[in-house]
C-alpha positions as CSV (number, residue, x, y, z in Angstrom):
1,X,80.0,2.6,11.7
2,X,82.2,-0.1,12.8
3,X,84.9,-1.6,10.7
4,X,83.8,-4.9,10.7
5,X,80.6,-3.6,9.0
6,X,82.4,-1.9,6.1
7,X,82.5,-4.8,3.7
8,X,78.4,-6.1,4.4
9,X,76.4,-5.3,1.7
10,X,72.1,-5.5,2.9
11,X,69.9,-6.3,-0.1
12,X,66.3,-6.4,0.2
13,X,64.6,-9.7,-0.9
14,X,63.4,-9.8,-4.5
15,X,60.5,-11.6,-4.4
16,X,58.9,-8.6,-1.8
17,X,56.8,-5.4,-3.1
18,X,59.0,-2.3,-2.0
19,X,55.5,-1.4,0.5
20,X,55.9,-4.7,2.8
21,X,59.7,-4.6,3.2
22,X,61.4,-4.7,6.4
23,X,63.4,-2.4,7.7
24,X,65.1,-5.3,10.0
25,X,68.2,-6.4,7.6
26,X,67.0,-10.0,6.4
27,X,69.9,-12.7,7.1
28,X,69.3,-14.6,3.8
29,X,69.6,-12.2,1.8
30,X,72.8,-10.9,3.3
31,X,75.4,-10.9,0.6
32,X,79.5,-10.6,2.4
33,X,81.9,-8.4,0.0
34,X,85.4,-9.0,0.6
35,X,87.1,-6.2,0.9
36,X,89.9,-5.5,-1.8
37,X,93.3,-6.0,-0.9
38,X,95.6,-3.1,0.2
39,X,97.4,-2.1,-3.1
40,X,101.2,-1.4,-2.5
41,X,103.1,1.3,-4.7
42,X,106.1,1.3,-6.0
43,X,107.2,4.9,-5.0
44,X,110.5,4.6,-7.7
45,X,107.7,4.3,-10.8
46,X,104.5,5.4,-8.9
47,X,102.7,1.9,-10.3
48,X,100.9,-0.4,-8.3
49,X,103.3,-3.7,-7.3
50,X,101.6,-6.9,-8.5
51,X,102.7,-10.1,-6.7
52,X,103.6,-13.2,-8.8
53,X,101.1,-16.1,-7.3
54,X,102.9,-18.7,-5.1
55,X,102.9,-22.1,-7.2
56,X,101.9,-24.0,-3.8
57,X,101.5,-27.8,-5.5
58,X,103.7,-29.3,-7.9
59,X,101.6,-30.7,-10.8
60,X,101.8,-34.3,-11.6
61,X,103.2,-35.1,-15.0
62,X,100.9,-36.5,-17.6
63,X,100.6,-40.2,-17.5
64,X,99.2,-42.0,-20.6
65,X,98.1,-45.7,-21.8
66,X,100.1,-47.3,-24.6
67,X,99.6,-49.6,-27.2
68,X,101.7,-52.3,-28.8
69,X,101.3,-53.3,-32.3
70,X,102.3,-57.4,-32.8
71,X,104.4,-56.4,-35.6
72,X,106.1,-53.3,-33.4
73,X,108.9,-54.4,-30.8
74,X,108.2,-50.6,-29.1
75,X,104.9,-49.5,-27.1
76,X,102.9,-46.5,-28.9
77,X,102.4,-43.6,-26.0
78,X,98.6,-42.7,-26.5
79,X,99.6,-39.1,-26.3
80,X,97.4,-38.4,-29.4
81,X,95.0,-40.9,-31.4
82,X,96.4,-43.7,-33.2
83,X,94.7,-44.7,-36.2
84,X,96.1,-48.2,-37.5
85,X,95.8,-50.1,-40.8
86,X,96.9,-51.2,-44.1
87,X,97.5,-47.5,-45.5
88,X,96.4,-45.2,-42.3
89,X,94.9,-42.1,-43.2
90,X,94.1,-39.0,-41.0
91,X,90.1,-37.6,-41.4
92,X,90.0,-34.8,-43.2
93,X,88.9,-32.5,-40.2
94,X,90.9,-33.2,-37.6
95,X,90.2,-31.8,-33.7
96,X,92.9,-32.1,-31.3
97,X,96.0,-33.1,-31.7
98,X,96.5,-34.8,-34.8
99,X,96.2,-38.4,-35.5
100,X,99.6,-40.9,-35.3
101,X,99.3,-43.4,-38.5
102,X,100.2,-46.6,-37.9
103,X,100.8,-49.2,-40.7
104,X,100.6,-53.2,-40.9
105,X,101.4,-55.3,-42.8
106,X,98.2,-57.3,-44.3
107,X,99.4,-59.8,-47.3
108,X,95.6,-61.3,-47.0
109,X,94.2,-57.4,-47.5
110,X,91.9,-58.7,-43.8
111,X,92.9,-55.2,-42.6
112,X,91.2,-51.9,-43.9
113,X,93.6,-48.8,-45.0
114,X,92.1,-47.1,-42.1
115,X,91.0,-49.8,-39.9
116,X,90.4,-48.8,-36.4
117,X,91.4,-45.7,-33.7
118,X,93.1,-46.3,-30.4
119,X,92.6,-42.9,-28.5
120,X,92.8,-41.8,-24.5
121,X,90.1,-39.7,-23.3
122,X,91.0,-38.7,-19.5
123,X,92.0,-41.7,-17.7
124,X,90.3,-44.2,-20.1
125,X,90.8,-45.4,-23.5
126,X,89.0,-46.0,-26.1
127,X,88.8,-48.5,-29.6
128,X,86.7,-47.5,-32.3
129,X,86.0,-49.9,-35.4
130,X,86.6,-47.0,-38.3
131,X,84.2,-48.8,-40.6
132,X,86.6,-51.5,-41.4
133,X,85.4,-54.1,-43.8
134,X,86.1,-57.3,-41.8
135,X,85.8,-55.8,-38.5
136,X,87.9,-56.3,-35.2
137,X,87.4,-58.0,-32.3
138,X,88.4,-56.8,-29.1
139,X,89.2,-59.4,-26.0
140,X,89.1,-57.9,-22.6
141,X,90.6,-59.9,-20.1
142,X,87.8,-61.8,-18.1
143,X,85.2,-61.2,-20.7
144,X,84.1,-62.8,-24.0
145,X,85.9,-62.0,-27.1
146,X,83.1,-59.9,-28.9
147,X,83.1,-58.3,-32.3
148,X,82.7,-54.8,-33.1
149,X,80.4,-53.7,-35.8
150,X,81.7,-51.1,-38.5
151,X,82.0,-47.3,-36.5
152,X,81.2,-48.5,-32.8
153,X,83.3,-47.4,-30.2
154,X,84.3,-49.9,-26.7
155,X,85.8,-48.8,-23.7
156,X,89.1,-51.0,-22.8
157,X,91.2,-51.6,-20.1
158,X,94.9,-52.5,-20.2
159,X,95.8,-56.1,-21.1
160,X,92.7,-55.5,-24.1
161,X,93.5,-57.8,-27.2
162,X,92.4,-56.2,-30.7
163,X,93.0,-58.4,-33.5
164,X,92.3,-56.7,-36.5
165,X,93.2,-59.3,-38.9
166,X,96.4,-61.0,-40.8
167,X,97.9,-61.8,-37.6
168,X,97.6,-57.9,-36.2
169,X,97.0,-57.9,-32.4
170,X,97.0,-54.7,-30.4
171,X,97.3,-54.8,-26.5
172,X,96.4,-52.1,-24.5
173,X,99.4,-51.2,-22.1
174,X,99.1,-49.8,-18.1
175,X,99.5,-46.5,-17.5
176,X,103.4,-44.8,-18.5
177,X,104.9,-41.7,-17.1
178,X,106.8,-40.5,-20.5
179,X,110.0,-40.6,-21.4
């Protein structure tokens, strides 16, 4: 038998009785088995040599969105979820990387304790309402301010207002390698 031939496997089809088979190998069904690499020993120990795998692309560093809080001079790194408010607090099951509480200051009471989450998922990022009694209202640029309603969710794009009351305004930042 030829080399060549070493490493093709013939299997009959399935869906035919073992009677009406064909002796003729069928080409569909033809399954290729790569052969197994040559091992190499290591005569000192007698054990097999195992090459480390060649890194052959460098992988790009994480880039994420920020956020800037009106009453914060420094952008927030989306790195994990933000959860921003009066008195933040984190749920009580958390999955992923834990929340980052933000506090504001709200001498009306407008904002809730917890009053809405700022979170990257992939290249995107998302605003949810956490239930907040008076609500927030998110501006995209080009689009209508609209309200969100107490637990829904909006996808946002950088330059996004969200005022969330007593003169708290978040803005979604452009994408930032980190520091």
């Amino acid at each position: 038998m030829s080399e060549d031939l070493d490493d093709t496997v013939i299997v009959p089809p399935r869906d035919l009785p073992s009677v009406a088979r064909s002796s003729e190998p069928d080409v569909e069904h033809t399954r290729i088995v790569p052969k197994p690499a040559p091992r190499r020993i290591d005569h000192a120990t007698g054990l097999p040599i195992v090459d480390e795998p060649q890194q052959t692309e460098e992988i790009a560093p994480l880039r994420y969105y920020a956020v800037r809080v009106s009453s914060r001079a420094e952008p927030i790194v989306l790195d994990a979820p933000c959860y921003v408010g009066r008195n933040p607090s984190a749920p009580r099951v958390v999955t992923g990387a834990p929340p980052r509480l933000i506090r504001v200051p709200s001498p009306q009471r407008e904002v809730s304790a917890s009053h809405v989450e700022v979170r990257q998922l992939g290249a995107t990022v998302v605003v949810t309402d956490l239930r907040s009694t008076n609500g927030s209202i998110v501006m995209v640029p080009g689009s209508v301010p609209r309200k969100l309603r107490q637990g829904e969710s909006v996808v946002v794009s950088p330059g996004t207002l969200v005022d969330i009351g007593d003169d708290n305004i978040l803005q979604i930042l452009p994408m930032q390698r980190p520091a």
